[in-house]
N, C-alpha and C positions, 0 to 999 in steps of 0.2 A: 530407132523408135523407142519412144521411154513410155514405159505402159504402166499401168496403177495395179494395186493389188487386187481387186475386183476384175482386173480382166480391156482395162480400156488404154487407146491410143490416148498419151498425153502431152506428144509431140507439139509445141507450140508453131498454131498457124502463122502464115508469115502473111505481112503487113498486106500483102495483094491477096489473097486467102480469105484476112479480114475483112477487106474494102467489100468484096464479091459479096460475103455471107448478108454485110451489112446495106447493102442495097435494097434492099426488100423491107426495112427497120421502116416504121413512122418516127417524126419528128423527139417525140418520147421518148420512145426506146432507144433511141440515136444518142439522146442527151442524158438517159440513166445508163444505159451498157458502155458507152463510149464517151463519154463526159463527165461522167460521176456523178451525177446528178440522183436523186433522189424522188420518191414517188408521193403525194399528198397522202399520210393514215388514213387509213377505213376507207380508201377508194380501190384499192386492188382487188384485182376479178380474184384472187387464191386466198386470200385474207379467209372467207369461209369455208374452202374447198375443205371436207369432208372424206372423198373418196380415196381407196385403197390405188396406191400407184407410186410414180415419182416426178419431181420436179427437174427439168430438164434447163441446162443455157440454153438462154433464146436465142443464140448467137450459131454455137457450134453443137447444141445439143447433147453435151456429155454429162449425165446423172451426176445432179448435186445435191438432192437430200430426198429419204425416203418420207413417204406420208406417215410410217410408223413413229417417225421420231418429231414429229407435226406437233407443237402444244398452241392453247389459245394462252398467249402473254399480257392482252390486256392492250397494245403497245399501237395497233393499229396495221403493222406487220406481221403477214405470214411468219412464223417462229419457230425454230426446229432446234432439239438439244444437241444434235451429232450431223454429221455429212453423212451420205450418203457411202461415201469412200475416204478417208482423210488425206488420200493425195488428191480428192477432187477439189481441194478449196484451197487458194495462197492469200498468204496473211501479209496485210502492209499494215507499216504502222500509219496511221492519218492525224496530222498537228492541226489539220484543217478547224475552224470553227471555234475554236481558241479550245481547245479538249483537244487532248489523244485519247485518240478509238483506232480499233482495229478493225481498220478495210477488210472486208475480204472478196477476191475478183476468181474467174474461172481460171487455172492454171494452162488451158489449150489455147485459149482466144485475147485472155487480158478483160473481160469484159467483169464492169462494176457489178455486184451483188448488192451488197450493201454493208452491215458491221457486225461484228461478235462481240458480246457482253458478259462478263463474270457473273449475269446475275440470271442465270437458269435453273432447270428443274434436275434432280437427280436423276441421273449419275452423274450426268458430264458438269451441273452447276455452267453450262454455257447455254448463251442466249445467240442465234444465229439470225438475224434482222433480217429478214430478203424485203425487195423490192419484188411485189410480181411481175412488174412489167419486165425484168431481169431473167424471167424463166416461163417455159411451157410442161403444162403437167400432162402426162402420158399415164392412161389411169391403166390400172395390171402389172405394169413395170416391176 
């Protein structure tokens, strides 16, 4: 089992693990968590979430960013300056779209988040782009 410093299982599901989780996805969720697809700005239900908690993969449920590190960006995306746990987030590089960005997906599941940008707010100076449909917020967390 390879566990993260916070205390969590980071053992990557395997491929029938995934299928199972993802059975239950709508067409959306299907084609941002597992397609890489991306969600229209100013349309995600977390875009104004507000409340004390965390943001969860909608997939395998393993905490990817707290509400404390929540900023409004402006961007149209939910925006967080740190993870949650820094082994909860793996970074690909992405050539997609004629730019390199940095993917970032859940390290247990593979499932798309969205991208991280050099231009955030202090300390970390990083901009963490979620997709909401990519996660579920569990408020007290």
């Amino acid at each position: 089992m390879t566990q993260s410093e916070s205390g969590y299982d980071l053992t990557p599901l395997t491929a029938a693990e995934i299928e199972k989780r993802a059975a239950g996805l709508t067409a959306d969720e299907r084609r941002v968590l597992l397609d890489h697809g991306t969600e229209h700005p100013f349309c995600g239900t977390l875009l104004d979430n507000n409340q004390d908690g965390a943001y969860m993969c909608r997939l395998c449920d393993l905490p990817l960013f707290s509400s404390q590190h929540k900023f409004e960006s402006g961007t149209g995306w939910p925006s967080f300056f740190a993870p949650y746990d820094p082994d909860h987030i793996r970074y690909i590089e992405d050539t997609s779209m004629g730019m390199t960005r940095t993917e970032i997906r859940c390290p247990r599941c593979d499932s798309h988040l969205g991208h991280v940008f050099p231009d955030g707010p202090p300390p970390s100076g990083q901009r963490y782009c979620l997709n909401s449909i990519a996660m579920v917020f569990q408020a007290g967390a």
